[in-house]
Structures are given as C-alpha cells and as structure tokens.
C-alpha positions in Angstrom: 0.0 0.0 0.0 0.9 3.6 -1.0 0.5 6.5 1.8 -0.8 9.0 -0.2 -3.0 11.7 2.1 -4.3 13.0 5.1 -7.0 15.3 5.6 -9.1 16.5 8.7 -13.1 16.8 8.2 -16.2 17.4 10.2 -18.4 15.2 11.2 -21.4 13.5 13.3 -20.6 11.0 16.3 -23.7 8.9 16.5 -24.0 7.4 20.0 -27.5 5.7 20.9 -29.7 8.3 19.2 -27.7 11.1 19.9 -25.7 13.0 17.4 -22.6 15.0 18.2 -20.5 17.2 16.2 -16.9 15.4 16.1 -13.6 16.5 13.9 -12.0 13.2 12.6 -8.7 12.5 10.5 -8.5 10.2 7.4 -5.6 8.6 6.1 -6.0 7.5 2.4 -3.8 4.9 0.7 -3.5 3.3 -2.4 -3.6 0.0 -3.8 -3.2 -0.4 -7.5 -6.6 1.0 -8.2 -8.0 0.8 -5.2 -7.9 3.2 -1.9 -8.8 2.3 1.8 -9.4 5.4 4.1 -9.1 4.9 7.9 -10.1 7.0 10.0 -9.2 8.3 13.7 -10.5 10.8 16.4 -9.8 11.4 20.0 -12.6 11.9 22.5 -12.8 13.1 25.9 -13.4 10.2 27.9 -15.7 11.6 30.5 -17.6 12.7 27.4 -18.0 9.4 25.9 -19.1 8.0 29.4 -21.8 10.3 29.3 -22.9 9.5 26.2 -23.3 5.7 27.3 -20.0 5.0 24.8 -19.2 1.3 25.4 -16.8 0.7 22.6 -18.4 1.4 19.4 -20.3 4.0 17.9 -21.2 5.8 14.0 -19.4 8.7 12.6 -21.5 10.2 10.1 -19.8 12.2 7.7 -20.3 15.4 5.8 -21.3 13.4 2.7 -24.0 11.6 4.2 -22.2 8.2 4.9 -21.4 6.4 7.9 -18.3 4.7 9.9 -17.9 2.8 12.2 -15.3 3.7 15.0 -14.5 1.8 17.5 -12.6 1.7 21.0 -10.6 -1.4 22.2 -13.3 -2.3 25.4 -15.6 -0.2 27.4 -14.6 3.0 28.3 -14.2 3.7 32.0 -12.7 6.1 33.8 -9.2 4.2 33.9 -8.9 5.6 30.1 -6.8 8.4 29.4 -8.2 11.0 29.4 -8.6 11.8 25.9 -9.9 8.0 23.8 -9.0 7.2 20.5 -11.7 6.0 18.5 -10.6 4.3 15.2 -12.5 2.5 12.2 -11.2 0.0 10.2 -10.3 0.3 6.2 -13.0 0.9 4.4 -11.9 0.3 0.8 -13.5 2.3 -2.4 -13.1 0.8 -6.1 -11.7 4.3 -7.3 -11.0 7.7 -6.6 -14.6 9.4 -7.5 -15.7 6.8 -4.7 -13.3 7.9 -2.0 -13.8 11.6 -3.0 -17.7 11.4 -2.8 -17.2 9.7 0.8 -14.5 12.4 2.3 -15.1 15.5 -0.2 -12.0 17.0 2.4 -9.8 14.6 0.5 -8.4 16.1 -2.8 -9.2 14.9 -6.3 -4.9 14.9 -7.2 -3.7 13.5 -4.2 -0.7 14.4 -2.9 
C-alpha cells in the first residue's frame, strides 16, 4: 500500500440516538486502483461515558455516509483522558468513490 494523504473533516458522532459534532482524520492509501481510508478521532473520555459510549459507535460524515469507529473495550474512567476511536479500512473501487465519501480529500492526491 501507497501513503498517499491526510486530511481532517467534520463530522457526526452517532452514540444511541444522539448526534454529536466530532472533527475526525482520514488517512487514504493506495492500492493499484484501489484506496482504503481509515479513519481516527480522540474523545474526551468523561464525554464518551456520558454518552453511554461502550466501545463502538457511528461517525457520520459530511457526505451523508457512515463509519464505524471503535474503541478497544468499554470506556471507564481508567482511560486516558482523551480516547482514541478508530474504524477500520474501508476500501473504495476508485477515486470518484473515495472523493464522494470524504469531499475533504483532494481529487490529485498528494
């Protein structure tokens, strides 16, 4: 796989029925014609408890479509802090694919 971009975007944190506005970061690589985007966030954990976080949850991004992030276990307060949530690859057959998903991401990437 080819590194080829980050980018930051804006997004929704679904948790239970409740919708949260949530900056994320994407990392897009490359494989042969295909591109996988993974995306990250941190959290405050007091936050997520609040919420009634347990270890997954939906981002829902500006496009319309929806991640899964996850946490490694239940979140309690003998977290850090600040909790990183993290989905796993989620692959796209080309470019206009990924694009359409993260319109943050560039059409040339660098």
């Amino acid at each position: 796989m080819t590194h080829l971009q980050n980018a930051d975007g804006q997004g929704q944190l679904l948790i239970g029925e409740r919708l949260s506005p949530m900056s994320y970061h994407v990392t897009v690589e490359q494989q042969d014609a295909r591109y996988t985007a993974t995306v990250e966030m941190q959290a405050p954990r007091d936050w997520l408890i609040r919420q009634g976080f347990q270890s997954k949850a939906t981002l829902v991004l500006a496009s319309g479509d929806r991640v899964e992030v996850e946490h490694d276990g239940p979140v309690d307060v003998s977290d850090s802090i600040s909790v990183l949530l993290q989905s796993h690859p989620v692959a796209y057959a080309d470019l206009d694919a990924l694009v359409a998903a993260f319109p943050e991401i560039d059409e040339a990437p660098a």
